[in-house]
PALO-428112 format. One record per residue (C-alpha): residue number from 1; residue in three letters; x, y, z. Coordinates in Angstrom, 2 decimals. Example, Ala and Ser with C-alpha at 12.3 -4.5 7.8 and 13.67 -1.06 7.14 Angstrom:
2
  resi  resn        u        v        w
     1   ALA    12.30    -4.50     7.80
     2   SER    13.67    -1.06     7.14
//
This chain:
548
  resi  resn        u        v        w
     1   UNK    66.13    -1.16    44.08
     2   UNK    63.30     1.82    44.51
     3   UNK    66.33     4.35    45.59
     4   UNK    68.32     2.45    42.83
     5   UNK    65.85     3.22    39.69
     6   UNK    65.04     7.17    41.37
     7   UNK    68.51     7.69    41.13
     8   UNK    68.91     6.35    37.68
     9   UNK    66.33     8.33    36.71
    10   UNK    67.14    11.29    38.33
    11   UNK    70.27    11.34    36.49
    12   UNK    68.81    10.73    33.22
    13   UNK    66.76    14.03    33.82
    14   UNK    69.72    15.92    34.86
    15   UNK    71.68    15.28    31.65
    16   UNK    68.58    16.36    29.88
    17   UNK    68.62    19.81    31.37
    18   UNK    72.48    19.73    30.98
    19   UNK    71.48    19.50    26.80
    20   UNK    69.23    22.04    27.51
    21   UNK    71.74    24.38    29.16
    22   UNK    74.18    23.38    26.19
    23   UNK    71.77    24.81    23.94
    24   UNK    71.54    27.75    25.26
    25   UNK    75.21    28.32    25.81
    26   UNK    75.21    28.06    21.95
    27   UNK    72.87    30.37    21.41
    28   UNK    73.87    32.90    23.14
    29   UNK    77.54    33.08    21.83
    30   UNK    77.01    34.14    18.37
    31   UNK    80.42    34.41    17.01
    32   UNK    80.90    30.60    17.53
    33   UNK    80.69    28.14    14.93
    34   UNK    77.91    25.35    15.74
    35   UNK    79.09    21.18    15.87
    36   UNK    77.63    18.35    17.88
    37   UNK    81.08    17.31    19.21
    38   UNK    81.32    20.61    20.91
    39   UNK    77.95    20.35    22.48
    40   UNK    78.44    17.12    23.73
    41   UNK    81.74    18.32    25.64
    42   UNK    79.53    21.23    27.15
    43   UNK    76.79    18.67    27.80
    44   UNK    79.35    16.59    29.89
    45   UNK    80.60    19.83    31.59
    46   UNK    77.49    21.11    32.70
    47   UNK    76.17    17.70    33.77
    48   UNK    79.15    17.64    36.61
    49   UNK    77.15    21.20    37.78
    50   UNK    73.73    21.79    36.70
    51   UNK    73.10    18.16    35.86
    52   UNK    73.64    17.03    39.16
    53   UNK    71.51    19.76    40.56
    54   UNK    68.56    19.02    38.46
    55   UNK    68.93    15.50    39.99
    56   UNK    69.05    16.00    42.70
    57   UNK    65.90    18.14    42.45
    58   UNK    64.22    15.02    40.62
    59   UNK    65.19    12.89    43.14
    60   UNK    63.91    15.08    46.14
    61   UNK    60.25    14.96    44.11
    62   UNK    59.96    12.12    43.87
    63   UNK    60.25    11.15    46.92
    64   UNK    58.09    13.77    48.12
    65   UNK    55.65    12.36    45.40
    66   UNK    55.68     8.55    46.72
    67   UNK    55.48     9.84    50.36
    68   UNK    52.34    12.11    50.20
    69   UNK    50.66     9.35    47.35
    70   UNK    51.95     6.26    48.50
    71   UNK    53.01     4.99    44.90
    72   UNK    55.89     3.11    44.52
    73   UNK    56.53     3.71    40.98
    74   UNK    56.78     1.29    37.92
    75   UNK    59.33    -1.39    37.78
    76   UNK    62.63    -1.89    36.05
    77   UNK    65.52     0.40    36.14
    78   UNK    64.06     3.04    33.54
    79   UNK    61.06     4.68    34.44
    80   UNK    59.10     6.30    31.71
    81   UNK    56.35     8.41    33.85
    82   UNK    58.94     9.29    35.64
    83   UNK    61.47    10.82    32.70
    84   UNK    57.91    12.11    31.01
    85   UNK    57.30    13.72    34.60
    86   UNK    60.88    15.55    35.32
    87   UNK    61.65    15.83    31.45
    88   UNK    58.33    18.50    31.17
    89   UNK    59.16    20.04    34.68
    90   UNK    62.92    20.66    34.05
    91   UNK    61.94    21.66    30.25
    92   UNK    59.57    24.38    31.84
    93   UNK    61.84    25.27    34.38
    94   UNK    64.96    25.65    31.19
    95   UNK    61.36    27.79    29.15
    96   UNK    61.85    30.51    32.37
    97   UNK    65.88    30.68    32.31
    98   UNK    66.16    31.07    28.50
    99   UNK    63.09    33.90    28.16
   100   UNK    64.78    35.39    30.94
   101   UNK    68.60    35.12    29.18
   102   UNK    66.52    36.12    25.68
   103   UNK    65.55    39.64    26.96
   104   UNK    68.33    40.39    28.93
   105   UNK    70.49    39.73    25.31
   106   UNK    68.51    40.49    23.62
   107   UNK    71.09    43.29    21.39
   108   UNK    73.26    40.58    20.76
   109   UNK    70.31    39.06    18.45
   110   UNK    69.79    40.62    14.65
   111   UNK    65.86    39.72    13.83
   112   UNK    66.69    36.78    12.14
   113   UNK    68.42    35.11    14.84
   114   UNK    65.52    36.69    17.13
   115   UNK    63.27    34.78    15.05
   116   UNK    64.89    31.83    15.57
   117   UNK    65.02    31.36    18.88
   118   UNK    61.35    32.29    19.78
   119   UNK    60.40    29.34    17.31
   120   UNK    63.17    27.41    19.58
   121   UNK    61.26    28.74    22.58
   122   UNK    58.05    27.81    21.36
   123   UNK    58.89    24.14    19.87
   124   UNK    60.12    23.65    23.28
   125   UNK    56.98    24.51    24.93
   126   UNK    55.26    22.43    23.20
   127   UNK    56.13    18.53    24.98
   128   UNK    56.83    20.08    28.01
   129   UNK    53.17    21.04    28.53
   130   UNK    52.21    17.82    26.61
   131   UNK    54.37    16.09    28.86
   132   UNK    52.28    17.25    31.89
   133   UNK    48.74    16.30    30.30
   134   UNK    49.87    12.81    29.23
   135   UNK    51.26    12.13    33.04
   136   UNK    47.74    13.21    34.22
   137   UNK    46.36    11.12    31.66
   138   UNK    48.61     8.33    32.91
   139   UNK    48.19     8.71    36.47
   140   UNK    44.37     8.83    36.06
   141   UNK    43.77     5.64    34.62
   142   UNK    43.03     7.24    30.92
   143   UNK    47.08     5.38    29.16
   144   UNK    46.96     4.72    25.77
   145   UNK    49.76     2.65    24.47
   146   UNK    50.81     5.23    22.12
   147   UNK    50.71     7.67    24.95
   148   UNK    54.75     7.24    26.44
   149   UNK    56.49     6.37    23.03
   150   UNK    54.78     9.23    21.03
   151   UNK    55.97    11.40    23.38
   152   UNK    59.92    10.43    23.96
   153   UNK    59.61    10.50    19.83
   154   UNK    58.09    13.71    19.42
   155   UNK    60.00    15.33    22.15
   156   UNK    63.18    13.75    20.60
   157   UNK    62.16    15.51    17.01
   158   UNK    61.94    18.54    18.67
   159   UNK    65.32    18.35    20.05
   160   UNK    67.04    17.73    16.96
   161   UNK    64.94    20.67    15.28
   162   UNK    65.77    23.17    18.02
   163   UNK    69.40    22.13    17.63
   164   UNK    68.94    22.63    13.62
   165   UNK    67.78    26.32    14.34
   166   UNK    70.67    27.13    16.04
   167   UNK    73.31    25.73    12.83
   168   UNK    70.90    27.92    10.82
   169   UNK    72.18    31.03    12.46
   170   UNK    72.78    34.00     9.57
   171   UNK    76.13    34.04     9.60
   172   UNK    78.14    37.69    10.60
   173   UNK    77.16    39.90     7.11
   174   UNK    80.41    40.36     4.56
   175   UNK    81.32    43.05     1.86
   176   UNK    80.19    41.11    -1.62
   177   UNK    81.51    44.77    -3.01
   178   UNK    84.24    46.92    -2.53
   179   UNK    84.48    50.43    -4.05
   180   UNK    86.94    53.20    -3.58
   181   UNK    85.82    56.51    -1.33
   182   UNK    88.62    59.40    -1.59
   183   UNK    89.58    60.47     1.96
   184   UNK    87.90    63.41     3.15
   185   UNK    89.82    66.12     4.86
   186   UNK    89.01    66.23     8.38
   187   UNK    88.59    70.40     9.20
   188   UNK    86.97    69.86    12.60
   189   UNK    87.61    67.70    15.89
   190   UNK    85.65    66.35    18.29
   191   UNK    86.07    65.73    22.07
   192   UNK    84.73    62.95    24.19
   193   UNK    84.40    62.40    27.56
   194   UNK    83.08    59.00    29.27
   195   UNK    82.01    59.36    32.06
   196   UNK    80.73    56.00    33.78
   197   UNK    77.88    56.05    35.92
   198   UNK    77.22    59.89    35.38
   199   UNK    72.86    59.95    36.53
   200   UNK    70.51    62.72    36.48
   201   UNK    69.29    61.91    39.70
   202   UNK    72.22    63.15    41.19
   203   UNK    73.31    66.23    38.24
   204   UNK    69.93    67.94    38.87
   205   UNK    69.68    68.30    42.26
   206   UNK    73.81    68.95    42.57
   207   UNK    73.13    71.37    39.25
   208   UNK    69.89    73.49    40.26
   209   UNK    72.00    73.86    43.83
   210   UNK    74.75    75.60    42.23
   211   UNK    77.34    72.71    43.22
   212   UNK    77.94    71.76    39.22
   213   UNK    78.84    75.04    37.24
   214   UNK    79.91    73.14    34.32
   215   UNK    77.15    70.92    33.66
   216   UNK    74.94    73.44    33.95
   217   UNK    77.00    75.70    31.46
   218   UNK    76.46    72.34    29.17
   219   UNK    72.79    72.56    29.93
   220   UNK    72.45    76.07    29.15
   221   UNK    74.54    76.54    26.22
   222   UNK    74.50    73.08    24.82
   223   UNK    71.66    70.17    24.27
   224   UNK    71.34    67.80    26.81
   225   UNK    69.32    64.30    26.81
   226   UNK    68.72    60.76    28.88
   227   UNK    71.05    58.28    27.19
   228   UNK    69.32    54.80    26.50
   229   UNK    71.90    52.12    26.64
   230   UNK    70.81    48.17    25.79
   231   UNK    71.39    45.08    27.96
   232   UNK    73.44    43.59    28.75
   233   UNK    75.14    47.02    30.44
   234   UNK    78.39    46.16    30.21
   235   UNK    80.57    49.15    29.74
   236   UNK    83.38    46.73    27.14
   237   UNK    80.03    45.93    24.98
   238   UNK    78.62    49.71    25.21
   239   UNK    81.63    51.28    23.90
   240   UNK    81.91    49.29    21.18
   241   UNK    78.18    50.36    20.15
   242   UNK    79.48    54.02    20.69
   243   UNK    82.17    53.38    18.62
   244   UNK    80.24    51.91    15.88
   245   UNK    76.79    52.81    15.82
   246   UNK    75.36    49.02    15.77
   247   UNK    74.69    47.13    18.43
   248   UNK    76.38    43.88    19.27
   249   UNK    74.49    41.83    17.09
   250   UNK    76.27    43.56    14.40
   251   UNK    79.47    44.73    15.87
   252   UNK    79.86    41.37    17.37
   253   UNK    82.33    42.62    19.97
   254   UNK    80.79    40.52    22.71
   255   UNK    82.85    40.24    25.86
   256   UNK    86.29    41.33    27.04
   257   UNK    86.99    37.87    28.19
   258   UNK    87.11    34.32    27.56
   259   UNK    85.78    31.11    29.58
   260   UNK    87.81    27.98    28.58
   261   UNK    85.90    24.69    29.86
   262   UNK    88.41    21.87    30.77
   263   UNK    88.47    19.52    28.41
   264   UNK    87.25    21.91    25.39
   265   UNK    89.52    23.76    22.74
   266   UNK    86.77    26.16    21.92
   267   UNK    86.35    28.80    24.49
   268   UNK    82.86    30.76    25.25
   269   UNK    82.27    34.55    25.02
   270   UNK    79.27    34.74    26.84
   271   UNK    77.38    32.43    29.04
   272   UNK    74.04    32.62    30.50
   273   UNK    73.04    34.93    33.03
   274   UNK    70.64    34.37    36.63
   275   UNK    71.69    30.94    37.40
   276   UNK    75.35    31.82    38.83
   277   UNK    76.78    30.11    35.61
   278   UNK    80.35    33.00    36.72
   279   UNK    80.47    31.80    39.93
   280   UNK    82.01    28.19    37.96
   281   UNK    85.17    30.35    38.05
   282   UNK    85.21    30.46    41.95
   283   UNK    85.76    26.56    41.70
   284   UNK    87.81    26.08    39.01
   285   UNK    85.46    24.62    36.68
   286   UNK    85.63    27.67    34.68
   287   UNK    89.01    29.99    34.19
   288   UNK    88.33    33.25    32.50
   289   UNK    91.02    34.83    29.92
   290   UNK    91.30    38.19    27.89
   291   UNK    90.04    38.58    24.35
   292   UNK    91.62    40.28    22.24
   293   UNK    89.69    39.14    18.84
   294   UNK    89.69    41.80    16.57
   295   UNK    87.35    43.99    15.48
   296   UNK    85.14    42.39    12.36
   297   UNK    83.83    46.31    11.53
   298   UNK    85.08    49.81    11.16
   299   UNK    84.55    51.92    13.86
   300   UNK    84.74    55.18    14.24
   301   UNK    88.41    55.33    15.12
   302   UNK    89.44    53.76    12.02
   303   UNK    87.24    55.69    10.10
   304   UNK    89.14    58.48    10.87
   305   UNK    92.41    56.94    10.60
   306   UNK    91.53    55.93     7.14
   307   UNK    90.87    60.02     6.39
   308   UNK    94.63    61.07     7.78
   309   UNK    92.99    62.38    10.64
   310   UNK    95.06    62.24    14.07
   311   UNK    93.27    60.29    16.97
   312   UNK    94.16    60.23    20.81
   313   UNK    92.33    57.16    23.12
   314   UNK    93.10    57.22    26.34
   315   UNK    90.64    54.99    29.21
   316   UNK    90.97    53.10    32.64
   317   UNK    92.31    49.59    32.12
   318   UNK    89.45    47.04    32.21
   319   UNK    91.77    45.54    34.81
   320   UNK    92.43    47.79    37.56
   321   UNK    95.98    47.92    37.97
   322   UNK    97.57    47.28    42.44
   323   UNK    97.19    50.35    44.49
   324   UNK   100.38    52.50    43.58
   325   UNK   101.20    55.88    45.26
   326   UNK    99.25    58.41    43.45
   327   UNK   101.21    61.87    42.01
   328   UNK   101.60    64.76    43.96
   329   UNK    99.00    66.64    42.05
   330   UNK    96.88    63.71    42.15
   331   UNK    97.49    64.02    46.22
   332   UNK    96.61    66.97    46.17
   333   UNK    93.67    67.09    43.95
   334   UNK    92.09    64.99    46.77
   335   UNK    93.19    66.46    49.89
   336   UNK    90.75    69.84    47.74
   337   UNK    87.72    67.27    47.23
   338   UNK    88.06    64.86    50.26
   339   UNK    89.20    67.34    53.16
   340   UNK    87.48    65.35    55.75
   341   UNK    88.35    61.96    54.02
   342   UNK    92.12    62.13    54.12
   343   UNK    92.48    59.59    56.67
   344   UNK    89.47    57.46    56.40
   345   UNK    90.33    54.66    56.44
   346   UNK    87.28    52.31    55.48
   347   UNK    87.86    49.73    52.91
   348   UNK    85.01    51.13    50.53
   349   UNK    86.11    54.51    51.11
   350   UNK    89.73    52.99    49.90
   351   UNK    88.02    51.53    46.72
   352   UNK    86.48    55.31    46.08
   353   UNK    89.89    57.04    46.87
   354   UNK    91.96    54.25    44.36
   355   UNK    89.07    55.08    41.68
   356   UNK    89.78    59.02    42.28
   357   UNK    93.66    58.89    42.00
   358   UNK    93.66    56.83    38.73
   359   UNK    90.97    59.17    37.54
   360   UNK    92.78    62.34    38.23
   361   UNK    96.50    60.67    36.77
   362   UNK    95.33    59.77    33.70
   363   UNK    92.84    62.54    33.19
   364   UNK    96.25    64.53    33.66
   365   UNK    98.39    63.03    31.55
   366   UNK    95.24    62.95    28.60
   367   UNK    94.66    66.24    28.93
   368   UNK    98.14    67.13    28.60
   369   UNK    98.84    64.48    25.67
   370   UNK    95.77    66.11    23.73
   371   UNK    97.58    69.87    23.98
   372   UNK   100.74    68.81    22.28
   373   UNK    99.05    66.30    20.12
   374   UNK    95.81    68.00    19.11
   375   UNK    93.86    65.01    17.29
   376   UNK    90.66    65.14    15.65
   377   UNK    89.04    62.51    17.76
   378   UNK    89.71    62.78    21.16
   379   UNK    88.71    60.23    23.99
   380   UNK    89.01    59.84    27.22
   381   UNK    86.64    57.43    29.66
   382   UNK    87.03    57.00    33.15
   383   UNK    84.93    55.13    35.37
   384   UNK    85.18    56.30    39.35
   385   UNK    81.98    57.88    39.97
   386   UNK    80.40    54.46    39.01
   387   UNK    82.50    52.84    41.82
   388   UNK    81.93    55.51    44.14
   389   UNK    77.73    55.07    44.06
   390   UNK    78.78    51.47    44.06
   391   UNK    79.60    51.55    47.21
   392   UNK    78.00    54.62    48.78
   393   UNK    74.99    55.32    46.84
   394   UNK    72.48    54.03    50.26
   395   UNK    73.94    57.27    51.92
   396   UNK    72.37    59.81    48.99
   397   UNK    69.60    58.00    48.91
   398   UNK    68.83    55.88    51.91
   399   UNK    64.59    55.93    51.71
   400   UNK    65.42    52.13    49.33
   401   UNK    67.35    51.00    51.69
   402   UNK    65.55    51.29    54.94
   403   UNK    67.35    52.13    58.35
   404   UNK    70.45    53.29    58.31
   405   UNK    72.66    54.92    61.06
   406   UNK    72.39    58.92    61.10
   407   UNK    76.16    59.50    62.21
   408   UNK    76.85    57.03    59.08
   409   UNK    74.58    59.00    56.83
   410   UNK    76.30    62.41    58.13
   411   UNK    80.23    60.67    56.98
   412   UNK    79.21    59.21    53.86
   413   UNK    76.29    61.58    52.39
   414   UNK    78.75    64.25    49.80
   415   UNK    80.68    61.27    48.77
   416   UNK    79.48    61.15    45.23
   417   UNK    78.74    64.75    45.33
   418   UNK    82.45    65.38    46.18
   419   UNK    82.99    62.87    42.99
   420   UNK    80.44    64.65    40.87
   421   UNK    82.35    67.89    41.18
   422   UNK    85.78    66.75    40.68
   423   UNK    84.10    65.45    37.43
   424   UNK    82.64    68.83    37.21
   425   UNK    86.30    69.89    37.50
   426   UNK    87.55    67.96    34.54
   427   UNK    84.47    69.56    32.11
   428   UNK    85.96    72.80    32.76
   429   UNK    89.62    71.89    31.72
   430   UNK    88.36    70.48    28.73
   431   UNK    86.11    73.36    28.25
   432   UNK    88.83    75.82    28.54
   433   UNK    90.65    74.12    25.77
   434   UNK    88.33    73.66    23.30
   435   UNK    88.66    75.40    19.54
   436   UNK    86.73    76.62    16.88
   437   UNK    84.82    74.17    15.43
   438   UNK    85.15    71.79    18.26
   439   UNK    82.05    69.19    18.83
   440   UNK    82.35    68.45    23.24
   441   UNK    80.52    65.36    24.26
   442   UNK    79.93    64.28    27.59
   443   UNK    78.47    60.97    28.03
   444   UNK    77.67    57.64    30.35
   445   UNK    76.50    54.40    29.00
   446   UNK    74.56    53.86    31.61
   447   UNK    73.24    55.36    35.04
   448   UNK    72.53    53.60    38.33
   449   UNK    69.59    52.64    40.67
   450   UNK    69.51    50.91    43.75
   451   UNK    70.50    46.90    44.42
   452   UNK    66.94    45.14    44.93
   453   UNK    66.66    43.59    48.49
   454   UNK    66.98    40.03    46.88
   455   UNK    69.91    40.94    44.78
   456   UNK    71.92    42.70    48.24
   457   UNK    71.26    39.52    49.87
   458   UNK    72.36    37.45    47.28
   459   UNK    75.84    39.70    47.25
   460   UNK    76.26    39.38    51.16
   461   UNK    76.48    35.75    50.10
   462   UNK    78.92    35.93    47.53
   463   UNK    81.08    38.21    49.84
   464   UNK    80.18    41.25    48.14
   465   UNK    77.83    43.33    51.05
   466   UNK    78.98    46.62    51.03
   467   UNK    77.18    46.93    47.55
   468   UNK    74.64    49.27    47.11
   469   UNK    73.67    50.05    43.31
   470   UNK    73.94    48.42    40.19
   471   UNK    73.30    49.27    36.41
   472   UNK    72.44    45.49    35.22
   473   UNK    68.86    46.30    33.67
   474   UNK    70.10    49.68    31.73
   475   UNK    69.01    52.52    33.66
   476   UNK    68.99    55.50    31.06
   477   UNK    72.90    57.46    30.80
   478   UNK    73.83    60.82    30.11
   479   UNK    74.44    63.08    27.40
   480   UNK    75.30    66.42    26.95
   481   UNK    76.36    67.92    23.48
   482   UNK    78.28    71.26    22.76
   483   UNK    80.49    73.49    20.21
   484   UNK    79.00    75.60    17.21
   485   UNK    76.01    74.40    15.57
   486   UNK    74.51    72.94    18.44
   487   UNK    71.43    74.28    19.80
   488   UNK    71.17    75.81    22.89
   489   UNK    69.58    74.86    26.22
   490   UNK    67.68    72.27    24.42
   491   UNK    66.53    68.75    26.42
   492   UNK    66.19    66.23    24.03
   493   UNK    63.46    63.33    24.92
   494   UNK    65.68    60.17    24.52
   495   UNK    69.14    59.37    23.25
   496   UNK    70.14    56.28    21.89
   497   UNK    73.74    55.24    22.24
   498   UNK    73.91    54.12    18.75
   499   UNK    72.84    57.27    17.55
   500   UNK    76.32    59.17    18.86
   501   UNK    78.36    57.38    16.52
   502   UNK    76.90    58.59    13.35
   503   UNK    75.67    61.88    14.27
   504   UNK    79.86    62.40    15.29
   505   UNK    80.39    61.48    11.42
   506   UNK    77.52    63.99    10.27
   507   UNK    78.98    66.78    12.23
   508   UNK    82.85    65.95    10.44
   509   UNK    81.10    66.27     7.23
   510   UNK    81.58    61.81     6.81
   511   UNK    79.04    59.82     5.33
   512   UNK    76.77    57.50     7.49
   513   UNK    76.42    54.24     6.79
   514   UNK    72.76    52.83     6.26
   515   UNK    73.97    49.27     8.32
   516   UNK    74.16    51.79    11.25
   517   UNK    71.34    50.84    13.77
   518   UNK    72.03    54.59    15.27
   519   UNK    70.41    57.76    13.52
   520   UNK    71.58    60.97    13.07
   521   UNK    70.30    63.27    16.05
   522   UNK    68.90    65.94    14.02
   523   UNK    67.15    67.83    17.06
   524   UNK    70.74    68.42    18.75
   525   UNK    71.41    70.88    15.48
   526   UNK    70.46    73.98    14.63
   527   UNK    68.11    74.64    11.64
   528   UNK    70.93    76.83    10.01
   529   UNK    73.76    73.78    10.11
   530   UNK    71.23    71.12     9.29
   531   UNK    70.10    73.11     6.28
   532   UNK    73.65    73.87     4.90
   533   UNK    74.87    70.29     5.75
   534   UNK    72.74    67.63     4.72
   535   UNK    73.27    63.87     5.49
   536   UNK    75.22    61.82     3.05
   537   UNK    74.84    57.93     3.38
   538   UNK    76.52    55.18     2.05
   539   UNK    75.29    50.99     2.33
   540   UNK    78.28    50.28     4.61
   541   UNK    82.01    51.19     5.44
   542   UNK    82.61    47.53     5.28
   543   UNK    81.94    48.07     1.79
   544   UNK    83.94    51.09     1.14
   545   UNK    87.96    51.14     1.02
   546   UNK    89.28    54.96     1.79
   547   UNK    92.01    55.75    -0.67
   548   UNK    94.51    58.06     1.64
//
C-alpha cells in the first residue's frame, strides 16, 4: 500500500510538471494560437516523457525521505504533504528551466509579451516557496487546518492566471492604414556576402600576418566592426533579422522546421531548450518537418522588388544535399588550398572538404549568374568555415582544450586558415567586379568559441565527439562595409545585425521604417554623404503599398 500511494503520488506530481512544461511550450511559440484542448494534448504528450521522469524523481525522494526520517507518510491513496512537497520542488525546479529558456529567447519576446511572462515567472514563485514553508510548518508540529487546502486553492488560482497571461499575448501588429508610396528608382546596388562563422580571433592574427590581403584591403579602405547577433543563434532566424531589420519578435520567422506531436493537428515551431526536449525526435516521439509559412513582413528583398529593382539570392541549402562529385574547377580549387589534404581521409576532414566543394560550386555559379544578370541586391551566404572550426577549431586553439597530440596539432593546425583564405579568395572576385556606386558587405551572424567541457561531454554522448566549437550563446560576428561614401579604415565599436537592414535602404536612397528595431549606422558614412543624404522614415512598409 506505502509503494502503492508513493507511486500514485509520484505520478500526480509528474503530470503537474508535464502542465508546467505545456506552458512553456506555449509560450515560447508565439505564432500559435492559445486553447485548452491543445494544451491538454501536449500535457498528455509530455507526461509519457518528462512526466514520468519527474516521477520517478518524486518517487526516489521520497523514499530517500522515509529512509533517513523513518516516517511512513499519511494514509489513504492521496497524500497532500506529499503533492504540497514535490508540487513546490518540481515548480522550482520548472522556475530554473523557464528563466533559463526566457533569456536564451529572449528576441522572440516584444516587451509586452516580456512583461508577461516575468509576472508568469513571478506568480509561479510565489506557492512554490509557500509550498516549502507550509511543509516545514507541517512537519514541525505548527498545521493549521487551513494550511493544505489554502494552498492546493491558491496554487490552483495561480495556474489558471498564468495560463490567462499567455491567451493575453498581443497578437502579431497589422496595417489599420494603407497609403500609396511611388516606386523609387533604384540607381545603385549593393553586394552581400554571408559568410558563416567568419571571427576576429582568427582574421586578425591571419590579417596582421599578411595571410588575408583582402580583408585587410576591407579594413583599410572600408569600415569594419564586431557584429552582435541575438539568441537564439540560429543562422534561419538571423537572416531573417538581416533581411528585415526586426528581430523575431516582430518578423516572426521563427524556425525552419516543424515538430508534429502524435496525436496533435497543431504542430510547434519552437520548443524549449537545455532539457534535450530535440532529442524526442531520436525516438519517434517527435518527427520534425520543413516550414515554409510565409513571410508576415516585407523584407528587404521585396522591398526592392516592389521598386523594379532586379535581385539575385543565391545560399547553401539548409539541408545539405549527399556528397556528389565536385566540378573540375571546384577540384581544383582544393587541390590549391588543401595540397597536403588531398587524400586525407578522416571523416571530419571529409565534412570540411564536402563544406569547401559546395562552397566553391555555388560561389561559381553566383558569381557568374550576378555578371550576366547584374541585380541591385545581390546575395550570396555560404556556411563552410563554420563547419570547418566545428570540427577543427581545438587545433588553432588547443590552450581550452587541454592535451592534445603534437603530430595531431602539426596535421590539423592551417585547416581554417586554409578556409579563411579561400574565403579571402572569394572577397577578391567580388571585389574585382564591383561598380560605381556599389555598397560591398561582408558579414557573419555570428562567430565561434570553444564547446565548454560539460557541453563536449554531453556531445560524446549523443554521438557527436569530434565537436569542438559552438556559437549557441551569440559570440559577436563580423562586418566589414565598403564602396563610395564609406569611410575609411574606420573600426566601429559594435554592430547590431538589425541595424544592416536599414542602413542598406539609407544608402539606396529608401525610406526606413520607424517599426525597424535596427538603426541607421551613421558612423560607417562619411560626413559629406550623410550631409547630402539625410534619413527619410516612414511608420512601417506594412503600411505602405509601392505603386510600380
Amino acid at each position: 500500500m506505502k509503494f502503492l500511494r508513493a507511486v500514485t503520488n509520484s505520478l500526480i506530481s509528474g503530470l503537474f510538471f508535464s502542465l508546467l512544461l505545456a506552458l512553456l511550450v506555449a509560450d515560447l511559440n508565439i505564432n500559435l494560437g492559445f486553447d485548452i484542448a491543445t494544451q491538454g494534448k501536449l500535457t498528455i504528450f509530455l507526461m509519457a516523457s518528462y512526466g514520468l521522469l519527474a516521477a520517478l524523481l518524486c518517487l526516489l525522494l521520497s523514499s530517500f525521505f522515509r529512509f533517513f526520517t523513518g516516517r511512513s507518510g499519511e494514509g489513504g491513496l492521496v497524500s497532500p504533504s506529499f503533492l504540497m512537497m514535490s508540487f513546490s520542488l518540481l515548480g522550482l525546479l520548472f522556475l530554473v528551466v523557464f528563466r533559463e529558456n526566457y533569456n536564451y529567447f529572449l528576441s522572440f519576446f516584444v516587451p509586452g509579451v516580456r512583461s508577461l511572462l516575468r509576472t508568469q515567472m513571478m506568480a509561479l514563485f510565489v506557492p512554490a516557496v509557500a509550498g516549502l514553508v507550509l511543509h516545514y510548518q507541517i512537519r514541525h508540529g505548527k498545521q493549521h487546518r487551513l494550511y493544505v487546502p489554502g494552498f492546493f486553492a491558491f496554487l490552483a488560482v495561480v495556474l489558471v492566471f498564468v495560463f490567462w497571461q499567455r491567451m493575453n499575448y498581443p497578437p502579431p501588429q497589422k496595417s489599420f492604414k494603407l497609403i500609396n508610396l511611388e516606386a523609387k528608382k533604384i540607381d545603385k546596388k549593393v553586394t552581400i556576402l554571408g559568410l558563416e562563422g567568419l571571427s576576429l580571433d582568427f582574421i586578425l592574427p591571419l590579417a596582421n600576418d599578411r595571410k588575408l590581403p583582402n580583408f585587410t584591403y576591407l579594413m583599410d579602405q572600408g569600415c569594419w566592426a564586431r557584429l552582435q547577433g541575438f539568441t537564439p543563434s540560429d543562422p534561419f532566424v538571423l537572416h531573417k533579422a538581416f533581411d528585415t531589420g526586426k528581430l523575431p519578435g516582430k518578423h516572426r520567422q521563427i524556425s525552419q522546421v516543424r515538430y508534429q506531436i502524435p496525436g496533435m493537428k497543431e504542430t510547434l515551431e519552437v520548443v524549449p531548450r537545455f532539457i534535450l526536449f530535440r532529442q524526442l525526435t531520436r525516438t519517434g516521439l517527435l518527427q520534425m518537418l520543413p516550414n515554409d509559412a510565409p513571410s508576415p513582413v516585407k523584407d528587404i528583398w521585396k522591398i526592392f522588388e516592389d521598386c523594379n529593382a532586379a535581385t539575385l539570392k543565391r545560399e547553401t541549402p539548409s539541408i545539405a544535399p549527399s556528397p556528389t562529385k565536385p566540378s573540375p574547377k571546384a577540384d581544383k580549387l582544393f587541390a590549391t588550398f588543401y595540397k597536403d589534404y588531398r587524400f586525407e581521409a578522416a571523416l571530419i576532414f571529409s565534412q570540411v572538404k564536402q563544406a569547401f566543394f559546395r562552397d566553391a560550386d555555388l560561389q561559381d555559379r553566383a558569381l557568374a549568374d550576378k555578371n550576366d544578370l547584374q541585380p541591385q541586391l545581390f546575395s550570396l551566404r555560404l556556411d563552410g568555415a563554420n563547419i570547418a572550426e566545428t570540427y577543427f577549431y581545438k587545433f588553432s586553439f588547443p590552450e581550452a582544450f587541454g592535451e592534445i597530440r603534437q603530430d595531431q596539432l602539426q596535421k590539423y593546425g592551417s585547416v581554417i586558415e586554409k578556409y579563411y583564405q579561400f574565403y579571402d579568395q572569394i572577397i577578391g572576385s567580388y571585389l574585382a567586379t564591383l561598380k560605381e556606386g556599389e555598397l560591398f558587405i561582408v558579414y557573419s551572424p555570428y562567430g565561434v568559441e570553444p564547446l565548454p567541457f560539460w557541453k563536449r561531454v554531453l556531445e560524446w554522448l549523443l554521438g557527436n565527439g569530434n565537436v569542438t566549437s559552438y556559437h549557441e550563446r551569440a559570440p559577436d560576428g563580423v562586418v566589414f562595409v565598403y564602396g563610395k561614401g564609406i569611410a575609411r579604415g574606420k573600426n566601429v565599436d559594435v554592430v547590431r545585425l538589425v541595424d544592416l537592414a536599414p542602413t542598406i535602404l539609407y544608402y539606396m536612397g529608401l525610406p526606413v521604417g520607424k517599426d525597424m528595431d535596427g538603426v541607421v549606422l551613421g558612423p560607417l558614412f562619411e560626413r559629406e554623404f550623410t550631409d547630402d543624404n539625410p534619413v527619410f522614415t516612414i511608420s512601417s512598409y506594412e503600411d505602405v503599398n509601392i505603386k510600380k
